[in-house]
N, C-alpha and C positions, 0 to 999 in steps of 0.2 A: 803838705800839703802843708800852722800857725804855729817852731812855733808854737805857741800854747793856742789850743784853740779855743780857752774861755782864757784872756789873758791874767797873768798877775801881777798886779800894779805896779809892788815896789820890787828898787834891789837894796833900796839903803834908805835912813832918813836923812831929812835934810835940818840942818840945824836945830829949827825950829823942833825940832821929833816930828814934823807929822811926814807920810812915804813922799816920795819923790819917783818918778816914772822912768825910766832909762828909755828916752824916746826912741835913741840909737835902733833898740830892739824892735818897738813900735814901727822904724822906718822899714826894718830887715823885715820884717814880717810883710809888709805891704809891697816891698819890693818879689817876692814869694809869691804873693797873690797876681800877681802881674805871669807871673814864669808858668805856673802852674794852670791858670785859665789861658794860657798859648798852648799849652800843650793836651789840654783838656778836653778844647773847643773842637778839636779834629773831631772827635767821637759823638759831637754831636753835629757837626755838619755832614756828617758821613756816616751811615751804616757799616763801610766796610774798616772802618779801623778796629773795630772789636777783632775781629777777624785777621786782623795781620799782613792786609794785603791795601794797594794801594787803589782809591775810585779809580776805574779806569776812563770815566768821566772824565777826566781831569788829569790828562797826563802830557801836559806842554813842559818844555823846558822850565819854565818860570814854576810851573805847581811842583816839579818834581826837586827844583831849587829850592823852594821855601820848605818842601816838607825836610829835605836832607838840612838843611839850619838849624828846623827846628830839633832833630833829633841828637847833630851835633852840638848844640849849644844847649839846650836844657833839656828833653828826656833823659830821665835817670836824674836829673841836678836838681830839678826845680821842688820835687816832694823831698829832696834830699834835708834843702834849703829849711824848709818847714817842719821836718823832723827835728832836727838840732836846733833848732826853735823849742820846739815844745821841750827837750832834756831840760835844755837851759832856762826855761820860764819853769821847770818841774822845782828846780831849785832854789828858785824864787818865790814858792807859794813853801818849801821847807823851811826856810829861813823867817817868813813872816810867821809860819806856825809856832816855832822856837820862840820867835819875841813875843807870842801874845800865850805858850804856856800852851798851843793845847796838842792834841792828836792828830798830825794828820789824815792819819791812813783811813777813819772812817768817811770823814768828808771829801776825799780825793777816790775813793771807792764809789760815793754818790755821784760824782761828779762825772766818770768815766761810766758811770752805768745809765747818763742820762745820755751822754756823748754818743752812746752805743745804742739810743731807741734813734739818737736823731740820724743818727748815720744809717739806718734800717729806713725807715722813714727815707730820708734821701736819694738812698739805693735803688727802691720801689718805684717813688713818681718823680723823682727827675733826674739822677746819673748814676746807674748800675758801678759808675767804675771809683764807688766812692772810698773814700779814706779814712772818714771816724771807725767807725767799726771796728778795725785795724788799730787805730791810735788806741780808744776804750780798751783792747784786749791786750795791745802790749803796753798800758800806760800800768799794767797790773804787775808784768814784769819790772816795769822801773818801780815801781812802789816798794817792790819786795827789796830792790835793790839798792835802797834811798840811804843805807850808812855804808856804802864799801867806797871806799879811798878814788880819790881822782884816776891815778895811776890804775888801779885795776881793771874800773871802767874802761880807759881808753885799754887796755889788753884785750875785754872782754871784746871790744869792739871791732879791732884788727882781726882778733881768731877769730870771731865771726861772719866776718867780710870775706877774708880769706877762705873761711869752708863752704862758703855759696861758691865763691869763685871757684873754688875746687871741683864743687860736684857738677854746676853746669861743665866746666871744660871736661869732665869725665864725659857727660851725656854727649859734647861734638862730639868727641874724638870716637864714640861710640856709634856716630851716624845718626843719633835721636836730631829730628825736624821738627820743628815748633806748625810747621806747615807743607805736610805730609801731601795737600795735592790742590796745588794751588787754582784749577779749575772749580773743586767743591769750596774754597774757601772764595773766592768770588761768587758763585752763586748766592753762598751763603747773607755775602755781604750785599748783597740784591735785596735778598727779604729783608735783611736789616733794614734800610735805606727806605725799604717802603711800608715798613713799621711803622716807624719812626713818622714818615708822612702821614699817617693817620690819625684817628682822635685820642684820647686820653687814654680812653680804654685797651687800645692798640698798642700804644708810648710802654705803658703798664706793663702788658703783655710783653713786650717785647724785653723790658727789663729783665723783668721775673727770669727770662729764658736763658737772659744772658749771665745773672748769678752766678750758676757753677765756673766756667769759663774767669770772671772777675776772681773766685775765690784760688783757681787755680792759679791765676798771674801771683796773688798773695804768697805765694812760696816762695818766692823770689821778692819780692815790695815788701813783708813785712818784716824778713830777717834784716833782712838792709836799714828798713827803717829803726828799727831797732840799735842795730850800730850806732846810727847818728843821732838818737836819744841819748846814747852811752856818749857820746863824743861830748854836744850839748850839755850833759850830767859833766860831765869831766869839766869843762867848761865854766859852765855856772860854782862849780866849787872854786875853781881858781879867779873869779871874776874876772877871766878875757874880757868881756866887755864894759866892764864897770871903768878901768881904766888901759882904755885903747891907744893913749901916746905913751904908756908906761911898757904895752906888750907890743909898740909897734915893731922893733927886731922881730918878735916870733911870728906877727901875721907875714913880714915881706918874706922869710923863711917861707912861710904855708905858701905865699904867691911863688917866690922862685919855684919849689919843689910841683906844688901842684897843677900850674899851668902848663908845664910841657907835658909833666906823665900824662895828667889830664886828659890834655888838647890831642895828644896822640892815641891813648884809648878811644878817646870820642871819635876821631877819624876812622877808626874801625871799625865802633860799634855803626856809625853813621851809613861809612859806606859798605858793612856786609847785611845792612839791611834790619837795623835797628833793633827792636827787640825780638823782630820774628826768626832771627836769626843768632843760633846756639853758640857760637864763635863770635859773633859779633857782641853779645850779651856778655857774657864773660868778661870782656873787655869792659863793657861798660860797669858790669858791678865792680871788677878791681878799681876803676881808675876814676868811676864819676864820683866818690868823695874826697877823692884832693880836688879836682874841678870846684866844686861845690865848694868847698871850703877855701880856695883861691877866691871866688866870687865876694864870698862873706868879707875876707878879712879885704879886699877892693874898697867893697861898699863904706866899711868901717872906718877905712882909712881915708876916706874922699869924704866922709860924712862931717869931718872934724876937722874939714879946711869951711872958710866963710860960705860959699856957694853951696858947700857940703850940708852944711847946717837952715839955707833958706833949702833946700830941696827936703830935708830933713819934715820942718814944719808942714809940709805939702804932703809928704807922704807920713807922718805919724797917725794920724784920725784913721785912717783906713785900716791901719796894724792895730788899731787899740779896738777895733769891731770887724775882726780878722773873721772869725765862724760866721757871724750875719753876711759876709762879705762872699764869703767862699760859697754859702749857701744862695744869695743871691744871686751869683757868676751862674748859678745849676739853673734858677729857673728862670732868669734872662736868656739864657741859651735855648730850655726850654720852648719857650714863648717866640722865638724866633726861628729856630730851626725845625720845630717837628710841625705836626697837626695840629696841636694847641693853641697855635698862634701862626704864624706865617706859614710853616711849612716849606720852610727851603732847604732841608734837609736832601742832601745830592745835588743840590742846583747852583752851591759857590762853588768857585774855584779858591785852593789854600792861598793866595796873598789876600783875596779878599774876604776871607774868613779869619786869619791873623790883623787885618784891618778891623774887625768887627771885634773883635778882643779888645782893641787897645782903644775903641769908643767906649766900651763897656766897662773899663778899668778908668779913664776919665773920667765917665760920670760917677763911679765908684766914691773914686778920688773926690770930689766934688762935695758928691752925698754925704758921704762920713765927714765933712768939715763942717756942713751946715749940723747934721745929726750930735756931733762931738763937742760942738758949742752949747747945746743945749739940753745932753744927757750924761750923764755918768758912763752911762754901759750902753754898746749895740743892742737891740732886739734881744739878737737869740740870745746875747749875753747875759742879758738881764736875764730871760726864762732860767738858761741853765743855771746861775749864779740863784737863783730864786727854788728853785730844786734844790739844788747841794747847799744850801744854806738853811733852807726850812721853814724861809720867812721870804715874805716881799723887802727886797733892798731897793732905797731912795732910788729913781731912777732921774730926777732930774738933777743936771751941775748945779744948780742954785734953787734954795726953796724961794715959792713966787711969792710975793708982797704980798 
C-alpha cells in the first residue's frame, strides 16, 4: 500500500546538519497512492469483487476492458509499490536512530502496534481489504531483521518469492479453484453489493463477514509483501535512491530485465483471470516484482529530468501524509459508494469508477499542498508519530507570531 506509512524524514543531512527530505521517495509514494486506490476502488463499487467474480451488471466490452488493464497494469504491483517503500523508509528511521544514539526497536514496536489498531479500526468501518494490520505484523519481522547484510536480504527475498510461487503452481497443477462454483460466488456477490447499499450498520456487518475471506487472501499478500520490504531493506542500505544518476546503469538493467518478464507474467495473470485464478496467480507473484520494480526505477529516472522534477513538487505533499491519504481514499469511497453517503455501490460502470479514483487523487493531490504548507505532519501522522513518541509533536511548519 507507503512506503512507510508514518514517513521518515531524512536520508542524509544537508550541510547545514539539519535532515533533508528525499522527496524523490515522497513522489514514489504518492505515485503508489494513485495505483493502489485504482485498484481498491473496485471493491467498493462493487460487492462482487470480494468474491472473485465479475458485476455481471456491468459487462460491456469497455468494463471488461478497463477491468483487464487494471489487473494487467497494477494488481499485484501497486501494494508491491508501497511495500518497498516502507523496507526503504524502515532504513531511514535506522539510520536517524544511529545519529541521534538511541534504540530503535522499542519505539518502532510502538509505532507498528499503533499502525495495527488503526488498520483494525479500518478493516471494521470502511475497507475490510485493509493493509496495516499486515505491514504492523511483518514490520516485526523486518525489525528482527534490521542488521543482516544487503545481499542476504535480497536472497531472503527471491527464496521467498519463489516458494509462494512454488506452492500456488503446486495447488494448479493440483486442480485447487479459488472459485469452486461460480454461480454461489455470484449470488454471493449480490448480498455484498446490497450490504454495502445499506446504513452503517449494514457497511459494518458486512465487513466483519468478509474478514476471514481478507485474512485468507493474506497468504499469499503478506509473504509477497514481505519480499518487497527485504528488497526496499536492501535497497535503503545501498542508497539506490539517494543517488539515482550514480545507479542509473542498475535501474535501466531492472527496466530492460523487468518489463518483458513482467509485462508477459501480467498477460497471464490478466488474461487467466486475475487473482481468482491459480495459474494465472502464480504468474503474477513470480513476475509482478520485476514489473513493480521497472515502474520504480521509470519514475526515478524521469524524476531527475526538468519536468521530472516540476511533476516531483506536485506530487511530493501527498507522499509526505501518505496514511492520512490512504485512509482518506477509504472513506471517500466510503461516502460515496455504500449507504453512508450516496450509495452507488453496483450502479457505476468500471471506466467510470476509475474516473472517480483519479478525481479523488486530484483533490488529494491538492489537499496535502495546501495541508503541507501549513503543518509538519498529515493527521493521522501526527496521531501516530504522537503515540510512538509519547508526547505531542509541534504540528505546525512554523510557530505563529
Amino acid at each position: 500500500m507507503t512506503f512507510s506509512i508514518e514517513n521518515s524524514p531524512v536520508e542524509n543531512r544537508a550541510s547545514s546538519g539539519a535532515p533533508s527530505r528525499i522527496v524523490d521517495v515522497d513522489a514514489l509514494r504518492a505515485v503508489a497512492l494513485l495505483l493502489i486506490l485504482i485498484v481498491n476502488i473496485a471493491f467498493f463499487a462493487s460487492g462482487y469483487s470480494f468474491h472473485l467474480v465479475a458485476d455481471p451488471a456491468h459487462d460491456s466490452w469497455g468494463d471488461q476492458a478497463i477491468r483487464w488493464m487494471v489487473e494487467l497494469l497494477l494488481a499485484m504491483k501497486a501494494y508491491l509499490l508501497f511495500s518497498f517503500l516502507f523496507g526503504y523508509s524502515f532504513t531511514l528511521q535506522l539510520d536517524s536512530a544511529a545519529r541521534r544514539g538511541v534504540d530503535i526497536a522499542p519505539r518502532f514496536r510502538r509505532r507498528l502496534a499503533g499502525l495495527f489498531v488503526l488498520g483494525i479500526l479500518h478493516a471494521v468501518l470502511l475497507f475490510q481489504g485493509d493493509i496495516l494490520t499486515t505491514y504492523a505484523l511483518l514490520g516485526l519481522v523486518l525489525l528482527a531483521m534490521r542488521r543482516v547484510r544487503a545481499s542476504t536480504a535480497v536472497r531472503a527475498a527471491v527464496v521467498l518469492t519463489g516458494a509462494i510461487g512454488f506452492v500456488l503452481a503446486l495447488a494448479a497443477t493440483g486442480g485447487t479453484h479459488l472459485v469452486s462454483d461460480p454461480a454461489t460466488a455470484l449470488a454471493a456477490g449480490q448480498r455484498s453489493t446490497e450490504a454495502l447499499q445499506g446504513g452503517i450498520g449494514s457497511v459494518i456487518t458486512e465487513h466483519v463477514r468478509q474478514l476471514p475471506a481478507m485474512f485468507g487472501a493474506l497468504l499469499v499478500q503478506g509473504p509477497l509483501a514481505l519480499s518487497a520490504f527485504l528488497f526496499g531493506y536492501a535497497a535503503g542500505r545501498r542508497r539506490l535512491l539517494t543517488d539515482v544518476t550514480g545507479n542509473r546503469q542498475l535501474l535501466r538493467r531492472v527496466q530492460q530485465l523487468g518489463y518483458p518478464i513482467g509485462l508477459a507474467g501480467a498477460v497471464i495473470f490478466a488474461a487467466g483471470g486475475g487473482t481468482a485464478n491459480l495459474t494465472g496467480l502464480t504468474a503474477g507473484v513470480l513476475t509482478a516484482p520485476l514489473l513493480a520494480a521497472a515502474y520504480a526505477a521509470t519514475l526515478l529516472q524521469f524524476f531527475q529530468t526538468d519536468r521530472g522534477r516540476r511533476v516531483v513538487a506536485v506530487l511530493a505533499p501527498a507522499g509526505r501524509m501518505s496514511l492520512s491519504n490512504y485512509l482518506g481514499q477509504s472513506l471517500l469511497c466510503v461516502l460515496i459508494f455504500t449507504g453512508v453517503g450516496l450509495g452507488l455501490a453496483g450502479a457505476v460502470a468500471p471506466p467510470a469508477v476509475v474516473l472517480i479514483a483519479v478525481a479523488i487523487y486530484c483533490a488529494q493531490l491538492a489537499a496535502s499542498a495546501v495541508w503541507m504548507a501549513r503543518f509538519r505532519y498529515g493527521p493521522v501522522e501526527w496521531l501516530l508519530r504522537a503515540w510512538t513518541e509519547r508526547h505531542w509533536p509541534r504540528l505546525r511548519a512554523t510557530d505563529p507570531a
